[in-house]
N, C-alpha and C positions, 0 to 999 in steps of 0.2 A: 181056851184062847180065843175061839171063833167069840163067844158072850162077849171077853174083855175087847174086843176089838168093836162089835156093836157096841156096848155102852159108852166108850171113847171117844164114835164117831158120832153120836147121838150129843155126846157132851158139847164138841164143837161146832157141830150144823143144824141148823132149826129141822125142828122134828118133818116137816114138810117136802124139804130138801134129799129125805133119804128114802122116802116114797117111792114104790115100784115104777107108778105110773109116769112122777115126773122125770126119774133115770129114763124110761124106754121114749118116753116124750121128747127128754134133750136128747139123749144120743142119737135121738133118729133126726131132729136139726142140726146136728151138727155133723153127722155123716153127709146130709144133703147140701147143705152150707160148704162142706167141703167138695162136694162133686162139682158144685157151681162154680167155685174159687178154682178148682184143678182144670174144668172146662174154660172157664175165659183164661185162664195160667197158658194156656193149648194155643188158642187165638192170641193170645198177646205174644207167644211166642212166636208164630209163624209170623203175624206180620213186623216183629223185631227183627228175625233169619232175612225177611225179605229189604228192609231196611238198614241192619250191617252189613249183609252186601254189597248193598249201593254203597253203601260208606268206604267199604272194604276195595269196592271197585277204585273208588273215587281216591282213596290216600294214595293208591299203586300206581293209578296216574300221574299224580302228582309229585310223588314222590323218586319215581321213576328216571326222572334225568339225573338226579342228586344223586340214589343208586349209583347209576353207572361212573357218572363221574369218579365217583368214591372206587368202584371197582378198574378203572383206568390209573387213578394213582396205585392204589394198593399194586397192577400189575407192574406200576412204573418202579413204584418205591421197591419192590420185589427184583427186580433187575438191575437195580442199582447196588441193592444191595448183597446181589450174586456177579456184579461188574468183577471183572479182571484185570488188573495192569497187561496189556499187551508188552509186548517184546519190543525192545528199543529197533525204530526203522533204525537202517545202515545205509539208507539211499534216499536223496531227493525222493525219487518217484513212490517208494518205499512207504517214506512218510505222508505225502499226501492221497494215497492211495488208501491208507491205515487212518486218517481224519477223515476224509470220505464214509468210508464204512463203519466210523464215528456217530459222521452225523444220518446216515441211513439209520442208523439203529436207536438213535435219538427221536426221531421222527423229523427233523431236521430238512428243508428243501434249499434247492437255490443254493447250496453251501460253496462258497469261494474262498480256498486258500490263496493270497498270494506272498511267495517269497519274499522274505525282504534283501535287494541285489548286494545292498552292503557288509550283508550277513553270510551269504552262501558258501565266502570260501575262508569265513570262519572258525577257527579250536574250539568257538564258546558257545557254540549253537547257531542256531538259524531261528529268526523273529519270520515270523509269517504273520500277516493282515485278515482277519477271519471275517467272513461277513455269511450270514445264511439266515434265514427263516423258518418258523416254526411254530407252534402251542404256546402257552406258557409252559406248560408239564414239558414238551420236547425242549425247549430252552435249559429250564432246570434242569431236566435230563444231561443232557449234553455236556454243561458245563461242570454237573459232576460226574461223567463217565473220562472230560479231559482231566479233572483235577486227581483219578484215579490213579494217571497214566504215572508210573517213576519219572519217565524222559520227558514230560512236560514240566518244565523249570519254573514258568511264569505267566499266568496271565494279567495284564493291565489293560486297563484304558475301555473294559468293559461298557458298553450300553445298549439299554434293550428300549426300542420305540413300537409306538403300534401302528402297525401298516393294515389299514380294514379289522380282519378279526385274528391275523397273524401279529407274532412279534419278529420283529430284528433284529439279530445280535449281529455289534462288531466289536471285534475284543482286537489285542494283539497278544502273540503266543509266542512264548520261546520256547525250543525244543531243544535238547540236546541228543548229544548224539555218542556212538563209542569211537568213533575215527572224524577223519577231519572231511567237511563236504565238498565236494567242488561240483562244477556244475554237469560235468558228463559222470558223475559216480553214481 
């Protein structure tokens, strides 16, 4: 087998090629050609290590507000979507004490409910005037943590302006209610 495989290799490579001298010849350039190629492989990797991490530094920075951003909604959209209908208020005070901590939980500042007086000792609910400041995320937040609420009936008349780097909301809200309001209840 050893023969047929010599004369085989003999048939397809010039007789020269299979010479002791030029096998130990090549193999020992091409062991060395490889140490040279593994060595600067060594060098070009360190100073790549050193120049992905600048890079690496560099996209983190950058990349860094848009992060967070992203993880401020995902806490927002997370809370919206663990939001509860609160408990129908049964009191003036009730009520806007329960839209207060509304918009605290919104992020919401500045937040003014005011009564509507034609409404107050109304069966059909009470319109209140909303007006408060905030994010745009706190904005969105807000108006759907009211739109959660069962006993919030209606919002109209919505609009959101930009005051510096805050937005505006004034909406108007009807609420209802399970009894009739009056104004010492």
């Amino acid at each position: 087998m050893k023969i047929q495989l010599q004369a085989r290799l003999r048939q397809i490579f010039p007789e020269w090629l299979l010479e002791p001298r030029f096998l130990i010849t090549s193999t020992a350039a091409f062991a060395m050609v490889a140490l040279a190629l593994l060595a600067w492989l060594g060098v070009y990797t360190q100073e790549n290590r050193h120049g992905d991490m600048k890079a690496r530094v560099e996209a983190q920075r950058i990349l860094k507000p848009a992060v967070e951003g992203l993880r401020r909604q995902t806490r927002s959209l997370n809370s919206l979507v663990n939001a509860k209908s609160l408990d129908m208020p049964d009191s003036l005070p009730h009520l806007l004490d329960t839209l207060r901590l509304m918009a605290v939980r919104a992020g919401m500042k500045n937040a003014e409910f005011v009564p509507d007086p034609m409404s107050v000792g109304s069966t059909a609910g009470l319109r209140l005037d909303v007006r408060c400041e905030g994010s745009t995320d706190a904005v969105r937040q807000f108006i759907v943590l009211l739109s959660n609420q069962k006993w919030v009936e209606s919002m109209e008349h919505q609009a959101v302006r930009t005051v510096g780097e805050q937005r505006e909301l004034t909406m108007s809200l009807q609420a209802g209610f399970s009894k009739k309001l009056g104004p010492g209840k």
